[in-house]
PDB file of N, CA, C and O in Angstrom:
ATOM      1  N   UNK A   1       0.828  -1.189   0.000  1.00  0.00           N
ATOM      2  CA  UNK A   1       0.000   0.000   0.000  1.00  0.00           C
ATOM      3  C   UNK A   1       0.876   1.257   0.000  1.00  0.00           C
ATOM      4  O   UNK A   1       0.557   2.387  -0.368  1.00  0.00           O
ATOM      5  N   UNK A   2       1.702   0.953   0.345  1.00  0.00           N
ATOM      6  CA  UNK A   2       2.821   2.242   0.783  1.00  0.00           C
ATOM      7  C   UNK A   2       3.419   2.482  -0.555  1.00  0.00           C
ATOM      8  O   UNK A   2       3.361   3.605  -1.056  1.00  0.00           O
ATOM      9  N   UNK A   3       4.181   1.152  -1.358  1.00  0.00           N
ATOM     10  CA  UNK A   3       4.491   1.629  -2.807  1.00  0.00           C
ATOM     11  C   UNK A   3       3.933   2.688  -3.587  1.00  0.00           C
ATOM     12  O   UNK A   3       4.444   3.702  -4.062  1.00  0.00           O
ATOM     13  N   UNK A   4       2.271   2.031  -3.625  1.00  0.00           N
ATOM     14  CA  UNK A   4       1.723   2.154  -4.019  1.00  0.00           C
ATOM     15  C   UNK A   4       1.018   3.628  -3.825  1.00  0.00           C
ATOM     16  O   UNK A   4       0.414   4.232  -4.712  1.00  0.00           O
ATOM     17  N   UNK A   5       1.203   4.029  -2.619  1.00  0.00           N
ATOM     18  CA  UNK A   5       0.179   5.870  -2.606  1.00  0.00           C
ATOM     19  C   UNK A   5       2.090   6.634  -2.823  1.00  0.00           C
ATOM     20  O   UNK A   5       2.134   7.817  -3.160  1.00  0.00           O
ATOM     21  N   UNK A   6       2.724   6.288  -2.724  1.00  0.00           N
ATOM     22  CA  UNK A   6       4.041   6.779  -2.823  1.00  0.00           C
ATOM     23  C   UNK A   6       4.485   6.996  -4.049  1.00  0.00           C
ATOM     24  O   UNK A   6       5.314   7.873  -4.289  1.00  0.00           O
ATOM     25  N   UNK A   7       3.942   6.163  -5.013  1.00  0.00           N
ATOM     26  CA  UNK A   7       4.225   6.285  -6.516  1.00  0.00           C
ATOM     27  C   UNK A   7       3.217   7.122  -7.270  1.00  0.00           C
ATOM     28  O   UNK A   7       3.482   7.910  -8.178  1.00  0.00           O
ATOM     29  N   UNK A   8       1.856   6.805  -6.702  1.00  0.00           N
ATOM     30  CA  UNK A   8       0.921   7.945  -7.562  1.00  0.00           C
ATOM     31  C   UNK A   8       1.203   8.907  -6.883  1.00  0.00           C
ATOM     32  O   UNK A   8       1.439   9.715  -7.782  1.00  0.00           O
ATOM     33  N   UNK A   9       1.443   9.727  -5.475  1.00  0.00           N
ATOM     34  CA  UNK A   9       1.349  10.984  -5.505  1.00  0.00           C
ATOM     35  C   UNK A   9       2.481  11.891  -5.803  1.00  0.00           C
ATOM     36  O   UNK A   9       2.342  13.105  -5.948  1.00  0.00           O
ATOM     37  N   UNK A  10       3.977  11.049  -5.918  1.00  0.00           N
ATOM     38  CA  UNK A  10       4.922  11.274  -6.649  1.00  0.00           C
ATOM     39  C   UNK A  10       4.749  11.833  -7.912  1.00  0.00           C
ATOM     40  O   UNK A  10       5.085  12.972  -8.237  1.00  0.00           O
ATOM     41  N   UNK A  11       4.214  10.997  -8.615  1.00  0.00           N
ATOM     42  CA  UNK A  11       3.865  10.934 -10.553  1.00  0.00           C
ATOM     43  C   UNK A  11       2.634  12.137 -10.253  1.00  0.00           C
ATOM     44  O   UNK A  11       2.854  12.900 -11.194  1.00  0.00           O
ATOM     45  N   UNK A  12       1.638  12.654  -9.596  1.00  0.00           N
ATOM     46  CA  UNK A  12       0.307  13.371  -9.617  1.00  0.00           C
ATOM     47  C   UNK A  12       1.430  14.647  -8.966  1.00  0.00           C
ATOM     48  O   UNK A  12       1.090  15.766  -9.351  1.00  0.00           O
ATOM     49  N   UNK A  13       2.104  14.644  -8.477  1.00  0.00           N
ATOM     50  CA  UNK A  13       3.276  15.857  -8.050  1.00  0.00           C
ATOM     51  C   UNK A  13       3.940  16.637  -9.035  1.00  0.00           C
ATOM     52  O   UNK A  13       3.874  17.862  -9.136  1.00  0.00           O
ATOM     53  N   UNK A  14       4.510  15.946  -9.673  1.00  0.00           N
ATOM     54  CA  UNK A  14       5.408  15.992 -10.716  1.00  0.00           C
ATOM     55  C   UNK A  14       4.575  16.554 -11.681  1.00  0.00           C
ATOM     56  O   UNK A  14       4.693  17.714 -12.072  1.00  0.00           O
ATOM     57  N   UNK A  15       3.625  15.662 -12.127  1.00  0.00           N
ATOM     58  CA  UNK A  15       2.498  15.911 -13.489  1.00  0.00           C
ATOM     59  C   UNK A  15       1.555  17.565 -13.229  1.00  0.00           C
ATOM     60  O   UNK A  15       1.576  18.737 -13.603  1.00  0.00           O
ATOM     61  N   UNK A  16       0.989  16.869 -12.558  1.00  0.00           N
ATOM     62  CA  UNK A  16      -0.310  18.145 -12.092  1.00  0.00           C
ATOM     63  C   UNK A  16       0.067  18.945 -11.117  1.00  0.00           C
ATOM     64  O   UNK A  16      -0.917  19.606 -10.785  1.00  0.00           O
ATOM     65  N   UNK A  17       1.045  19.239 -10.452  1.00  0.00           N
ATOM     66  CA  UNK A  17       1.341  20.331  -9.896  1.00  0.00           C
ATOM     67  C   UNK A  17       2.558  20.705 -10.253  1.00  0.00           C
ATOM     68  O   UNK A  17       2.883  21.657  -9.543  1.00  0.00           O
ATOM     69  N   UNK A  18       3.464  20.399 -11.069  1.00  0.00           N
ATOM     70  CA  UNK A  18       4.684  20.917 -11.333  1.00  0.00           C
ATOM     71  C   UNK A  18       5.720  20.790 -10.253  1.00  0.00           C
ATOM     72  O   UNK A  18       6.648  21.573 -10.455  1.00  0.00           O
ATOM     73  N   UNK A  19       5.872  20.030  -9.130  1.00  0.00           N
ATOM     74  CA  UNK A  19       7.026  19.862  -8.415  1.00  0.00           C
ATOM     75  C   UNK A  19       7.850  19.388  -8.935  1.00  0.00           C
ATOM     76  O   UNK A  19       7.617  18.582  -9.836  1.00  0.00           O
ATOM     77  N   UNK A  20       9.516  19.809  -8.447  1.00  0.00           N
ATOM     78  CA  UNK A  20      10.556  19.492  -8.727  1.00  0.00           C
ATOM     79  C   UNK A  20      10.953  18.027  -8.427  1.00  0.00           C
ATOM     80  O   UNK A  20      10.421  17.490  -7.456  1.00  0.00           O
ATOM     81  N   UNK A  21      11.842  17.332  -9.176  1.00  0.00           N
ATOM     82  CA  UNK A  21      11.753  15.844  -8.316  1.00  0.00           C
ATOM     83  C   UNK A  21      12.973  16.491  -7.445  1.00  0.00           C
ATOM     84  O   UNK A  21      13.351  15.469  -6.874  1.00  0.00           O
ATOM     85  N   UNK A  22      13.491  17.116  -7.161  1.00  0.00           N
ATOM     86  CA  UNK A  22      14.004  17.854  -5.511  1.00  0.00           C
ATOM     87  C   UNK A  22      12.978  17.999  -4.191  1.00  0.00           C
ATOM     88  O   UNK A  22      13.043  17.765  -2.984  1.00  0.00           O
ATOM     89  N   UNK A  23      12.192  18.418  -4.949  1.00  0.00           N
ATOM     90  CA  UNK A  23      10.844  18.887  -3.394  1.00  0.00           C
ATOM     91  C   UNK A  23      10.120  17.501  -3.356  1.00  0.00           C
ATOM     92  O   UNK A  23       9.183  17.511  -2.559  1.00  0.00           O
ATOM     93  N   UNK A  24      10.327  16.162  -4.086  1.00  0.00           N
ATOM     94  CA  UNK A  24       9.450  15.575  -3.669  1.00  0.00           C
ATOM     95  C   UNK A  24      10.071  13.979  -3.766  1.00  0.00           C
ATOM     96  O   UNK A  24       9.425  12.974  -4.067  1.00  0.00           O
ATOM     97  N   UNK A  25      11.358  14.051  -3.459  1.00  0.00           N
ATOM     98  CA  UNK A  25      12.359  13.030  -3.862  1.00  0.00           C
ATOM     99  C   UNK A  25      12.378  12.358  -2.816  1.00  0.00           C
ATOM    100  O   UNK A  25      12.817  11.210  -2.888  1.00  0.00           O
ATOM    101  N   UNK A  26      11.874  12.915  -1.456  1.00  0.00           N
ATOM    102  CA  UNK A  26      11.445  11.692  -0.283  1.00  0.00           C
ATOM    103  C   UNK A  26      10.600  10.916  -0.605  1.00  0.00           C
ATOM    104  O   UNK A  26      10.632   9.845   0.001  1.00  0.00           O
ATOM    105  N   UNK A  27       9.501  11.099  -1.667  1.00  0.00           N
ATOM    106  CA  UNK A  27       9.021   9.925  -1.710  1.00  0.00           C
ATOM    107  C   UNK A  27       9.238   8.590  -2.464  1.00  0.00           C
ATOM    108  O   UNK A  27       8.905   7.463  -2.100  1.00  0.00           O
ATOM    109  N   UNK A  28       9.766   8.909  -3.410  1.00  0.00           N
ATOM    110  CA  UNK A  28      10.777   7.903  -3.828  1.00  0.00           C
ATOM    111  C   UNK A  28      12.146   7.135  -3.206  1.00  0.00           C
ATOM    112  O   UNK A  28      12.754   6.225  -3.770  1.00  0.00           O
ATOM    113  N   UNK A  29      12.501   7.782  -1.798  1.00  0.00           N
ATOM    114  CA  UNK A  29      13.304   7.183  -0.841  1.00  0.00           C
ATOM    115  C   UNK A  29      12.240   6.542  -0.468  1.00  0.00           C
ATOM    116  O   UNK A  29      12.640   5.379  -0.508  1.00  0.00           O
ATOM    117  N   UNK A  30      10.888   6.497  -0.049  1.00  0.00           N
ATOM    118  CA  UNK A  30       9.841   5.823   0.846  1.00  0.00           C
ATOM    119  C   UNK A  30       9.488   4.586   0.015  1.00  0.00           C
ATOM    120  O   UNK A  30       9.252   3.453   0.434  1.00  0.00           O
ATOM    121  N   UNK A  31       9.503   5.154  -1.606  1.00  0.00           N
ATOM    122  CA  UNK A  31       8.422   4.326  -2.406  1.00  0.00           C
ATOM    123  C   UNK A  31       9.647   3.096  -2.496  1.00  0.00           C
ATOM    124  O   UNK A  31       9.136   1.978  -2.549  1.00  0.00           O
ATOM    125  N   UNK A  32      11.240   3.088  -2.524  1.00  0.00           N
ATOM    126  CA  UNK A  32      11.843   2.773  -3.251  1.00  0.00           C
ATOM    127  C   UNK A  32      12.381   1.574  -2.229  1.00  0.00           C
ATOM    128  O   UNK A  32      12.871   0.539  -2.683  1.00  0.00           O
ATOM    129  N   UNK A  33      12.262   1.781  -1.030  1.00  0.00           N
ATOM    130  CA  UNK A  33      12.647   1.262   0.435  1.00  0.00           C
ATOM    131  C   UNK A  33      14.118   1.795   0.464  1.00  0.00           C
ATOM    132  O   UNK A  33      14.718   0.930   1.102  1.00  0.00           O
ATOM    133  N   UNK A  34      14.909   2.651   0.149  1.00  0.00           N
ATOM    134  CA  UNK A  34      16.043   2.982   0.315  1.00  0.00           C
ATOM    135  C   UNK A  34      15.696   3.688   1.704  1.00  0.00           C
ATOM    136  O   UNK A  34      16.635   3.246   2.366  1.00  0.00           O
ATOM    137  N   UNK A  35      15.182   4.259   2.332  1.00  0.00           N
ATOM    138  CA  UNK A  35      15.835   4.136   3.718  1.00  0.00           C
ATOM    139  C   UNK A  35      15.864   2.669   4.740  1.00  0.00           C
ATOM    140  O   UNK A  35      15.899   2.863   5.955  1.00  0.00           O
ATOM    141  N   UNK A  36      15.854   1.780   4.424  1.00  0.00           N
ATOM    142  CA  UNK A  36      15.977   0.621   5.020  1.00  0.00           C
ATOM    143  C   UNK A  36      17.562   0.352   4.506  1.00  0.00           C
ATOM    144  O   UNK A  36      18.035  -0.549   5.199  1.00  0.00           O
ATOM    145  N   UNK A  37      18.109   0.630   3.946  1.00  0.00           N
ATOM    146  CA  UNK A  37      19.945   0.359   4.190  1.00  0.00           C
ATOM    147  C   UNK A  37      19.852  -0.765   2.648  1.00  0.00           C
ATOM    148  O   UNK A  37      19.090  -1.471   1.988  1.00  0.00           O
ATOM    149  N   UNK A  38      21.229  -0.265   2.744  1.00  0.00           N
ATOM    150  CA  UNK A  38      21.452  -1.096   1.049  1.00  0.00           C
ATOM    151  C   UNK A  38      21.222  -2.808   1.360  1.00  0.00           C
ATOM    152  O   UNK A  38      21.093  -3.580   0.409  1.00  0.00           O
ATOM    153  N   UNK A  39      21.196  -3.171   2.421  1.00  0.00           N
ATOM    154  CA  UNK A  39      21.110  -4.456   3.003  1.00  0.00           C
ATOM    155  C   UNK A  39      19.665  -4.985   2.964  1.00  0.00           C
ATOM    156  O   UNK A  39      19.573  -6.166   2.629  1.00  0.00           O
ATOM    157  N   UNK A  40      18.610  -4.387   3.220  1.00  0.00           N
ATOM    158  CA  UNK A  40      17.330  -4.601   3.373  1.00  0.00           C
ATOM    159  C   UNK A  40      16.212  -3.898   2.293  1.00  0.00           C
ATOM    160  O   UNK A  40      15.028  -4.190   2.123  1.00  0.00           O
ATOM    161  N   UNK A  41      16.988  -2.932   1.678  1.00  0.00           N
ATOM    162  CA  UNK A  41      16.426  -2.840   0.085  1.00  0.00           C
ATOM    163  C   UNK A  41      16.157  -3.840  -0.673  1.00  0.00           C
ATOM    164  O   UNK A  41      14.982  -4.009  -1.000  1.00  0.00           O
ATOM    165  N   UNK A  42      16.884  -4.484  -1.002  1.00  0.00           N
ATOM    166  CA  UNK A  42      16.579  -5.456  -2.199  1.00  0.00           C
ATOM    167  C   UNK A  42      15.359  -6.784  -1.433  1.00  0.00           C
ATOM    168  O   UNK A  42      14.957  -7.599  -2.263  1.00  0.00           O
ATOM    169  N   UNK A  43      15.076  -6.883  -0.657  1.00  0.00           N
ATOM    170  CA  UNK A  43      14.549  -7.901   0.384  1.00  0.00           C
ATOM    171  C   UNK A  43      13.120  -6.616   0.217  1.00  0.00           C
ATOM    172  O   UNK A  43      12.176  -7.138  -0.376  1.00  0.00           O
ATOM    173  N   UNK A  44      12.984  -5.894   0.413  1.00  0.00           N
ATOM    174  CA  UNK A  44      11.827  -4.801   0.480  1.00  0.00           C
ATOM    175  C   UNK A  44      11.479  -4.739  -0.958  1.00  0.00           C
ATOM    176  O   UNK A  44      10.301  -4.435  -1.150  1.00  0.00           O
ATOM    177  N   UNK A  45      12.241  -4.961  -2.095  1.00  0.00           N
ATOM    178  CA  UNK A  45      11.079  -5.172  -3.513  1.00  0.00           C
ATOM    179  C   UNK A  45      11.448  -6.203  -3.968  1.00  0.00           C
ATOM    180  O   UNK A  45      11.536  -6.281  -5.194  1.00  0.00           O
ATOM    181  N   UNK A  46      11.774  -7.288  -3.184  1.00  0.00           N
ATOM    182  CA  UNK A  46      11.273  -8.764  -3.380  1.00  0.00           C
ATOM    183  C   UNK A  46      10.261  -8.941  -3.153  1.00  0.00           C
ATOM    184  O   UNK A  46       9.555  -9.345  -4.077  1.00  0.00           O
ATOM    185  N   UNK A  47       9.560  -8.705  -1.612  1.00  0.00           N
ATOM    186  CA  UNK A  47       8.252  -9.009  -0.437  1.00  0.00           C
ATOM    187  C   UNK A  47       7.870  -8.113  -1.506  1.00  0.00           C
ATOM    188  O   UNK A  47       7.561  -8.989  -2.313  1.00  0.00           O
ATOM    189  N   UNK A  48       7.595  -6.721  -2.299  1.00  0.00           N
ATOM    190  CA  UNK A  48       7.134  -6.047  -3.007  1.00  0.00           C
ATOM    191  C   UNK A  48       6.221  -7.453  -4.245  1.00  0.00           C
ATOM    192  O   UNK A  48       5.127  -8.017  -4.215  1.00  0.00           O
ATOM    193  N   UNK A  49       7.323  -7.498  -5.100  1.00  0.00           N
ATOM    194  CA  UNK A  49       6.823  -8.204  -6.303  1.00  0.00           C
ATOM    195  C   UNK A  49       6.180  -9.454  -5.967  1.00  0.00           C
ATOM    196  O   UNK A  49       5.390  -9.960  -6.765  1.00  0.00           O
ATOM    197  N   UNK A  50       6.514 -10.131  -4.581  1.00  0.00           N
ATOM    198  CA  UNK A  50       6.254 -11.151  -4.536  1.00  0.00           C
ATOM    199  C   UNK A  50       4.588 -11.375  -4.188  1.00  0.00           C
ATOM    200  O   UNK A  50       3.694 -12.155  -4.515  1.00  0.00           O
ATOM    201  N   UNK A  51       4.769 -10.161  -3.298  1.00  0.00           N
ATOM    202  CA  UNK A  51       3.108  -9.989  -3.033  1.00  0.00           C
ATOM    203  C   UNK A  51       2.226  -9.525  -4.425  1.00  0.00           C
ATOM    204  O   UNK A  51       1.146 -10.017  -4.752  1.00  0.00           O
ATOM    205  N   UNK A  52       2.817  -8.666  -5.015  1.00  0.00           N
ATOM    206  CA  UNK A  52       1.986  -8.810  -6.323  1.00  0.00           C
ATOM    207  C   UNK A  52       1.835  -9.557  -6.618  1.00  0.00           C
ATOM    208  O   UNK A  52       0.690  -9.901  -6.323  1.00  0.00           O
ATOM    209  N   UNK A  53       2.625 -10.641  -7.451  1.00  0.00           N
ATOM    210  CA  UNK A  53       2.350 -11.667  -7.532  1.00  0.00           C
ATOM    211  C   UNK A  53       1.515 -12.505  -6.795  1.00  0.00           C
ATOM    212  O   UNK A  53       0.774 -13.119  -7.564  1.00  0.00           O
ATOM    213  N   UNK A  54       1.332 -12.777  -5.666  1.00  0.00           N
ATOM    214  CA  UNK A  54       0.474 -13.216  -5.063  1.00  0.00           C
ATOM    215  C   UNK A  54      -1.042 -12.613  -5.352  1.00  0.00           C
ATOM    216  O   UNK A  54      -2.060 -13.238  -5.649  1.00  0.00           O
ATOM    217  N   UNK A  55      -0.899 -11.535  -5.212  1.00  0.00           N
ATOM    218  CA  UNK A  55      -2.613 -10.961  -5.751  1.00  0.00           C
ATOM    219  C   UNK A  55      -3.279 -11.446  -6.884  1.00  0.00           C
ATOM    220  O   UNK A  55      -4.358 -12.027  -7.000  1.00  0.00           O
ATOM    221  N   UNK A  56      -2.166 -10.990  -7.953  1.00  0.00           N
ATOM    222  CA  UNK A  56      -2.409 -11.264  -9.558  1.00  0.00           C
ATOM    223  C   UNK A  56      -3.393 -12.975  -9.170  1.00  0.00           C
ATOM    224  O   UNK A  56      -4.600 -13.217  -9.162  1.00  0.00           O
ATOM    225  N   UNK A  57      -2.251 -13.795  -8.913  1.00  0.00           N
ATOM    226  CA  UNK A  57      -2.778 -15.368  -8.925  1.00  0.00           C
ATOM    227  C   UNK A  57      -3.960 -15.562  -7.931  1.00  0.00           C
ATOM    228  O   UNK A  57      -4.606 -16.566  -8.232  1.00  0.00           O
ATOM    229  N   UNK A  58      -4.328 -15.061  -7.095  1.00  0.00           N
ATOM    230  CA  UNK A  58      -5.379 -15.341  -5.971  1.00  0.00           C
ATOM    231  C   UNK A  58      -6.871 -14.548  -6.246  1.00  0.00           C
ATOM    232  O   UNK A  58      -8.012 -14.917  -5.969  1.00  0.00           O
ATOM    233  N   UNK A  59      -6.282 -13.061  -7.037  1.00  0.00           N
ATOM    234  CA  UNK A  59      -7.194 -12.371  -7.706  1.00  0.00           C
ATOM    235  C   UNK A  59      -8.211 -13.515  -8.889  1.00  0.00           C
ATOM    236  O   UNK A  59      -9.397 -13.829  -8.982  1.00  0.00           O
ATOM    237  N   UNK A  60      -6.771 -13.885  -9.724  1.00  0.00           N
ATOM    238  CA  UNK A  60      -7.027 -14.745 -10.840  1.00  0.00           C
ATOM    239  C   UNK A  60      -8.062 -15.596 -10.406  1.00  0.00           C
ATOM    240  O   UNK A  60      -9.116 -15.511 -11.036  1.00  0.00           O
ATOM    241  N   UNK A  61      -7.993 -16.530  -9.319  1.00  0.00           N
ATOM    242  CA  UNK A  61      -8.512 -17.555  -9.158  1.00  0.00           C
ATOM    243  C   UNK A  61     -10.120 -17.159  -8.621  1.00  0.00           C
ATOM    244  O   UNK A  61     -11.052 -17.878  -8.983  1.00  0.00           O
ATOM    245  N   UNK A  62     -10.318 -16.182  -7.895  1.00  0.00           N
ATOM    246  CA  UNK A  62     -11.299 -15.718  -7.699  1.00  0.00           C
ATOM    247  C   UNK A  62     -12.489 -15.846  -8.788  1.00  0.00           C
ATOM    248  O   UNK A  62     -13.566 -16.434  -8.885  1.00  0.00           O
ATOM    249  N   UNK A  63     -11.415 -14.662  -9.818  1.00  0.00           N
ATOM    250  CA  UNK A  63     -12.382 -14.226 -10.939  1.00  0.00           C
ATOM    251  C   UNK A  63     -12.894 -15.851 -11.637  1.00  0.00           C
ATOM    252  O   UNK A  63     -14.062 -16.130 -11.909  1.00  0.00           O
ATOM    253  N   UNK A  64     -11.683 -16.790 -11.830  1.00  0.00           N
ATOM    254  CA  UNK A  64     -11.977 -18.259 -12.471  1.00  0.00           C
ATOM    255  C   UNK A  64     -13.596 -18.776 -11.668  1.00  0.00           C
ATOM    256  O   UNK A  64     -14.651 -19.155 -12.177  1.00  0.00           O
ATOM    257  N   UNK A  65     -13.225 -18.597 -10.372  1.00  0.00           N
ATOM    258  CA  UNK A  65     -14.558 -19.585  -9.400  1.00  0.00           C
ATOM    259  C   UNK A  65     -15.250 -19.253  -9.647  1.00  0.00           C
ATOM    260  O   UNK A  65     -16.162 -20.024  -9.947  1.00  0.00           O
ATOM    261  N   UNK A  66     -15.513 -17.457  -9.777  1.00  0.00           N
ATOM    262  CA  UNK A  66     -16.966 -16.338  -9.364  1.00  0.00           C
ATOM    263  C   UNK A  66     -17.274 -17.025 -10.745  1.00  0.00           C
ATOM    264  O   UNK A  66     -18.477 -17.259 -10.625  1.00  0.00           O
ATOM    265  N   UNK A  67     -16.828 -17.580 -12.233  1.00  0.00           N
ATOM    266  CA  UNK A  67     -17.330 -17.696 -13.377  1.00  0.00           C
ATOM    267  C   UNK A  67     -17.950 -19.123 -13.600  1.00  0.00           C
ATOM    268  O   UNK A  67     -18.713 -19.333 -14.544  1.00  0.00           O
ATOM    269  N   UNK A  68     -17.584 -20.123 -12.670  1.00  0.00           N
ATOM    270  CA  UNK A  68     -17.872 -21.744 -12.930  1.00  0.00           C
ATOM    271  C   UNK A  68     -19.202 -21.228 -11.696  1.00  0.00           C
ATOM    272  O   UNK A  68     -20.403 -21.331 -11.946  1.00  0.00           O
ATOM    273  N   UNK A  69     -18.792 -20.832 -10.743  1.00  0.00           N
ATOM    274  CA  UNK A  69     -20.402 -20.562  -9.679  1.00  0.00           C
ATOM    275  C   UNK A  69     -21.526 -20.362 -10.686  1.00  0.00           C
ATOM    276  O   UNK A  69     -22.549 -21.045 -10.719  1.00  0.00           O
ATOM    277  N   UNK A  70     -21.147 -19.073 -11.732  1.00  0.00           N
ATOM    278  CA  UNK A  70     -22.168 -18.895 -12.578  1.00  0.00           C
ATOM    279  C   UNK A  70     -22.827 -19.491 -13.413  1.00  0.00           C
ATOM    280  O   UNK A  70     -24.034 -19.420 -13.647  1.00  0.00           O
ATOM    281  N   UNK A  71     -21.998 -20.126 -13.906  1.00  0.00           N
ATOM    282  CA  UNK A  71     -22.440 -21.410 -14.598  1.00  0.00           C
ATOM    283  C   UNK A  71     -23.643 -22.536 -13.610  1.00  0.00           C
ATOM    284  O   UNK A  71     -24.735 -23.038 -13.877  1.00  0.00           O
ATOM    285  N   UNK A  72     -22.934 -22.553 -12.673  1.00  0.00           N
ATOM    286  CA  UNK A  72     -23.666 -23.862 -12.041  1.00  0.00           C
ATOM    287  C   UNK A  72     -25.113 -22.862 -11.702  1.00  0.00           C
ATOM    288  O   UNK A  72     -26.208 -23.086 -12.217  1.00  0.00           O
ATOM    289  N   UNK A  73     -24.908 -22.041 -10.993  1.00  0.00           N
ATOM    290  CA  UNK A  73     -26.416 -21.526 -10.884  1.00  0.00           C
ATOM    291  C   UNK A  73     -27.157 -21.137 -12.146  1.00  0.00           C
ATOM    292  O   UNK A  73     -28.366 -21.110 -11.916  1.00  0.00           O
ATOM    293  N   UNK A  74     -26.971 -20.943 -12.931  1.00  0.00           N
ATOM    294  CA  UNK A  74     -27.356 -20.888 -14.546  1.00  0.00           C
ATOM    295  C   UNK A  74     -27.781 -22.393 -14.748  1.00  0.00           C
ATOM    296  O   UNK A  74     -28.658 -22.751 -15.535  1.00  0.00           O
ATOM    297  N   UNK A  75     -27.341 -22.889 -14.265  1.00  0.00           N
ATOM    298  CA  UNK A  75     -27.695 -24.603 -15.042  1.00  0.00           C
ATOM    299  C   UNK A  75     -29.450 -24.943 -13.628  1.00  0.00           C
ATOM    300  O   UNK A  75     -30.607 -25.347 -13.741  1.00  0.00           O
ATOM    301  N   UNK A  76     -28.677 -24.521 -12.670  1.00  0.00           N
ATOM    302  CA  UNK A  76     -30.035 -24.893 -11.784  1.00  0.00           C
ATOM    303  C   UNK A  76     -31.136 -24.213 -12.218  1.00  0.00           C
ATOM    304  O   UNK A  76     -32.216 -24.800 -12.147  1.00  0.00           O
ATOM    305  N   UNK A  77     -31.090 -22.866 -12.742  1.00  0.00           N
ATOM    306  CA  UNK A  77     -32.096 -22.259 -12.582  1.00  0.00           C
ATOM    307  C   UNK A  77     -32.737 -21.957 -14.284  1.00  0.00           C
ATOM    308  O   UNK A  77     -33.488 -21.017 -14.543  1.00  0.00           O
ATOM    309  N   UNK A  78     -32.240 -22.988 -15.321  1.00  0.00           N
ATOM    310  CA  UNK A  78     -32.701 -23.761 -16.378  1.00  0.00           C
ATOM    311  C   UNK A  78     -33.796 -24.738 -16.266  1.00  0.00           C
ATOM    312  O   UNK A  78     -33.677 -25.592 -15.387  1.00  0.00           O
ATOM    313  N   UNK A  79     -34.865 -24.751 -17.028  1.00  0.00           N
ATOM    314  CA  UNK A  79     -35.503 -25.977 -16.712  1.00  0.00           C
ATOM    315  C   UNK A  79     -35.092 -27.076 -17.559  1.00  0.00           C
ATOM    316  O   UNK A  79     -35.570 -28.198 -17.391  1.00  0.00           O
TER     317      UNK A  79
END
């Protein structure tokens, strides 16, 4: 979640209000995990991608079920 409001209001900074990436370059230390030390950066957009990943596939599977449910209640409610 943190990437994530850290990167749009970065990009909505930059874009639609004209900030410098000087006045607003902490958030890209936040978005980027660089204040966690060159040691625990790369480990901070691993757990990053990895959890995407996790959504993408769990999202996926959702949308797959919510579509065979439909089916089956479609078939019951056929005469």
């Amino acid at each position: 979640m943190v990437t994530m409001l850290t990167g749009v209001v970065y990009r909505l900074g930059k874009s639609w209000f004209g900030l410098s990436r000087d006045q607003i370059h902490f958030l890209m230390i936040i978005h980027e995990g660089e204040y966690l030390g060159p040691t625990l950066e790369p480990i901070y957009v691993l757990l990053n991608g990895l959890g995407l990943l996790w959504m993408l596939v769990t999202g996926g599977i959702m949308l797959i079920q919510s579509f065979k449910g439909k089916k089956k209640r479609d078939k019951i409610t056929d005469p």
